[in-house]
C-alpha positions in Angstrom: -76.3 -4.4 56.9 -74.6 -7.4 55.7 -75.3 -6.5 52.1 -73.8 -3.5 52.2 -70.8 -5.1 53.4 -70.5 -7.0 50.1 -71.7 -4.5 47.9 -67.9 -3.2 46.5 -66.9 -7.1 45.8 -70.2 -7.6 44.2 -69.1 -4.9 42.0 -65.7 -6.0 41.5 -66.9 -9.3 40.7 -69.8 -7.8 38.3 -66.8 -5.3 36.4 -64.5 -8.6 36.3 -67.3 -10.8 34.5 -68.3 -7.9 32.3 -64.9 -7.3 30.9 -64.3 -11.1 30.2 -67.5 -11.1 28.1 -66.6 -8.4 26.3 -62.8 -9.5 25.7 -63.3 -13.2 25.7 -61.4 -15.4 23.5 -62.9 -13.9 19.9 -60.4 -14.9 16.9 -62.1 -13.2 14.5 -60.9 -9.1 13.7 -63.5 -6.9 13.8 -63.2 -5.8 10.5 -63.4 -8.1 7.5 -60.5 -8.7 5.1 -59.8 -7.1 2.2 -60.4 -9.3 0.0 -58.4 -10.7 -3.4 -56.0 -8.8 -5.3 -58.7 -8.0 -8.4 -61.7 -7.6 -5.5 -58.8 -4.2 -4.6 -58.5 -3.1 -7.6 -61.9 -3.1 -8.9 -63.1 -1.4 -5.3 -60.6 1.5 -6.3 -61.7 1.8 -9.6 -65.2 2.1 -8.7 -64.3 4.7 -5.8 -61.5 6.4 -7.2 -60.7 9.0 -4.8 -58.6 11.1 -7.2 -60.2 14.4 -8.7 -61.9 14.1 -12.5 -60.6 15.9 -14.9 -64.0 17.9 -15.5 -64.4 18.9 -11.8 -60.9 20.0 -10.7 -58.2 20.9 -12.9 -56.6 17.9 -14.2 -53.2 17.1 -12.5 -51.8 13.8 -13.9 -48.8 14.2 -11.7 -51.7 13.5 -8.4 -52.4 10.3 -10.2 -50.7 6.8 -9.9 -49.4 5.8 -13.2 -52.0 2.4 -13.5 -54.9 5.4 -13.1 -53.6 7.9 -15.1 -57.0 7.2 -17.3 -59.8 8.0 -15.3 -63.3 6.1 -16.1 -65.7 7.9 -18.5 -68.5 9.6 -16.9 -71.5 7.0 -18.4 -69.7 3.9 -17.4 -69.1 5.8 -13.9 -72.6 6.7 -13.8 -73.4 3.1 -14.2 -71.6 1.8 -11.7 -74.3 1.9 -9.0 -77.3 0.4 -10.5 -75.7 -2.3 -12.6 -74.1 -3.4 -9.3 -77.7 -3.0 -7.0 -80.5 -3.6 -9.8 -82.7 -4.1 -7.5 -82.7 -0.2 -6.8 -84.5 0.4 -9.8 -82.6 3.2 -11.7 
């Protein structure tokens, strides 16, 4: 009977240890940084989110001014194996 008596602190105490191993005392963000100003710009060059002028109708005005030229579609379709040769394509 006397376990019963304890089992609510025991699971106090249990909640209590697992929330300061979870929490703890962690400095480091969970997501990494993002990196140097030309590490930026070439990740938005490579994933340019903005529509190509042969898929959509082109709307320069949807465009920031320093993208205004989009890459041309064999340097875009390079992108991906000169950056992981190892893929094999």
């Amino acid at each position: 009977m006397s376990c019963c008596r304890f089992a609510p602190l025991l699971g106090l105490v249990l909640s209590a240890i697992f929330v300061a191993a979870i929490g703890g005392c962690r400095g480091n963000n969970f997501l990494a940084p993002p990196g140097s100003m030309n590490q930026q710009q070439a990740n938005a060059i490579a994933h340019d989110p903005f529509p190509q002028s042969g898929i959509a109708p082109d709307d320069m005005a949807s465009r920031p001014p320093d993208y205004q030229q989009p890459l041309p579609e064999a340097v875009r379709n390079r992108l991906v194996p000169d950056a992981m040769p190892w893929l094999g394509r």
